[in-house]
PASEBA-1860 file (N, C-alpha, C; in nm, 3 decimals):
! residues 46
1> XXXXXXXX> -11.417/-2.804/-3.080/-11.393/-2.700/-2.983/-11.246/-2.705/-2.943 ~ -11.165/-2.606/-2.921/-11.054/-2.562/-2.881/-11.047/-2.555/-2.750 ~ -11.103/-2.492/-2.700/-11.092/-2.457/-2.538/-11.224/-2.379/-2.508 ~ -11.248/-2.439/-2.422/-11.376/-2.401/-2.299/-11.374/-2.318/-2.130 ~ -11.398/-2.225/-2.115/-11.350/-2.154/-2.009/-11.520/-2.101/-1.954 ~ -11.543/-2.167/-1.827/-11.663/-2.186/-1.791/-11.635/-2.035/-1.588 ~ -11.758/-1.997/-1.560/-11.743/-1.887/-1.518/-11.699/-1.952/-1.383 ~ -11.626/-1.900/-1.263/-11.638/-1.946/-1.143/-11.560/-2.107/-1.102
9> XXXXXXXX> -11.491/-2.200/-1.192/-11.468/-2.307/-1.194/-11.334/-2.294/-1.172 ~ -11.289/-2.388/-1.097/-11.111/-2.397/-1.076/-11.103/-2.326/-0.914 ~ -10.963/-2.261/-0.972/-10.876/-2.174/-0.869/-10.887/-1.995/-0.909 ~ -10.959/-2.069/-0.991/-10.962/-1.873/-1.081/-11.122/-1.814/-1.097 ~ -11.100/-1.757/-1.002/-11.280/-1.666/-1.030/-11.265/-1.570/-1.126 ~ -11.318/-1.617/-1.234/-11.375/-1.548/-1.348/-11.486/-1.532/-1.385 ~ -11.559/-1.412/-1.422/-11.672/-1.443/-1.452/-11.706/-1.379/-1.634 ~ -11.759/-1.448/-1.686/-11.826/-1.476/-1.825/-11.912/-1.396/-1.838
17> XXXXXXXX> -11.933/-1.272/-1.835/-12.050/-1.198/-1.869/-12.179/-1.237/-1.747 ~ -12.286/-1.302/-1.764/-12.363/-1.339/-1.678/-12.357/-1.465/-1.592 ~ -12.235/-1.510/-1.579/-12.199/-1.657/-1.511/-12.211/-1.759/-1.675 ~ -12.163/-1.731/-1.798/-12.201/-1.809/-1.903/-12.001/-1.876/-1.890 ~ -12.026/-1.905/-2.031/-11.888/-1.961/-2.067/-11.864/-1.947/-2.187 ~ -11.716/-1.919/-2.206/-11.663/-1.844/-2.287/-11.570/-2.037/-2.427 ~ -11.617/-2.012/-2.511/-11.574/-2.113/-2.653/-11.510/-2.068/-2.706 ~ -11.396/-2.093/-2.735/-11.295/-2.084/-2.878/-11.317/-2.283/-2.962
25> XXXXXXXX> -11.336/-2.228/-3.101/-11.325/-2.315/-3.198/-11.254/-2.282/-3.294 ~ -11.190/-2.415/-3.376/-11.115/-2.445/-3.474/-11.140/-2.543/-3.531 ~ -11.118/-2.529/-3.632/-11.156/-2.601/-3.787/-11.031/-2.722/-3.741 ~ -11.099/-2.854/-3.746/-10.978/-2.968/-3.723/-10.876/-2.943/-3.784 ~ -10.886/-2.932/-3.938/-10.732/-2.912/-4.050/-10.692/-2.784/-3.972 ~ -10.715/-2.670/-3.946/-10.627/-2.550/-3.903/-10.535/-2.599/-3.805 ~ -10.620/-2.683/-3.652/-10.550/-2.714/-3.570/-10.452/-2.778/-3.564 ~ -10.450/-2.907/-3.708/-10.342/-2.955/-3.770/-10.205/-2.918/-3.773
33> XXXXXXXX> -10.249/-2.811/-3.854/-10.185/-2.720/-3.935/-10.099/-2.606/-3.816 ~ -10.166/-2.635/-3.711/-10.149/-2.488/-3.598/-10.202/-2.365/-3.647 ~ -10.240/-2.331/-3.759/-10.322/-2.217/-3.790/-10.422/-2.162/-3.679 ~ -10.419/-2.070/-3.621/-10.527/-1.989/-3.495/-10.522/-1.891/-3.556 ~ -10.500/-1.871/-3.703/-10.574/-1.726/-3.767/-10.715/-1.719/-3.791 ~ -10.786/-1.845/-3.778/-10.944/-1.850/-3.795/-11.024/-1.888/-3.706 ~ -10.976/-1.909/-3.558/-11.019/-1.933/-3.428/-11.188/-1.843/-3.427 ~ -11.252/-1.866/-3.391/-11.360/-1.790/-3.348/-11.422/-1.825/-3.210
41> XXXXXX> -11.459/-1.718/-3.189/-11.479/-1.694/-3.019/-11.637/-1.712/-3.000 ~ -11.716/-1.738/-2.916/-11.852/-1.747/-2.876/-11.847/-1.746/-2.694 ~ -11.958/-1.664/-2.672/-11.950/-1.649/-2.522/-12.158/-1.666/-2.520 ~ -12.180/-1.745/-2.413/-12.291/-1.814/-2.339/-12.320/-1.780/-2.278 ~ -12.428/-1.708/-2.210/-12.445/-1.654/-2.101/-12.605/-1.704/-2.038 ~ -12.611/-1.752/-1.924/-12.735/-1.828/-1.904/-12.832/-1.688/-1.826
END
C-alpha cells in the first residue's frame, strides 16, 4: 500500500463516500523505480 486516507481523521474533515477510506497501491519495484504510472486506486466504504 502507498497511502491510506481514512474519512474524518486528522485536522481535515474529509469524507470517503460513506465514511469508508480511500487506498492507493503500488507494485514494490514501481515504487523503487518511482514509477506512479500504475498506481491503482480502491475506495471502502462501510
Amino acid at each position: 500500500m502507498l497511502l491510506q486516507l481514512d474519512s474524518g481523521s486528522g485536522d481535515v474533515d474529509t469524507l470517503w463516500g460513506d465514511c469508508g477510506i480511500g487506498n492507493f497501491f503500488i507494485r514494490p519495484d514501481d515504487l523503487k523505480k518511482a514509477d506512479f504510472s500504475r498506481v491503482v486506486y480502491n475506495r471502502d466504504c462501510t
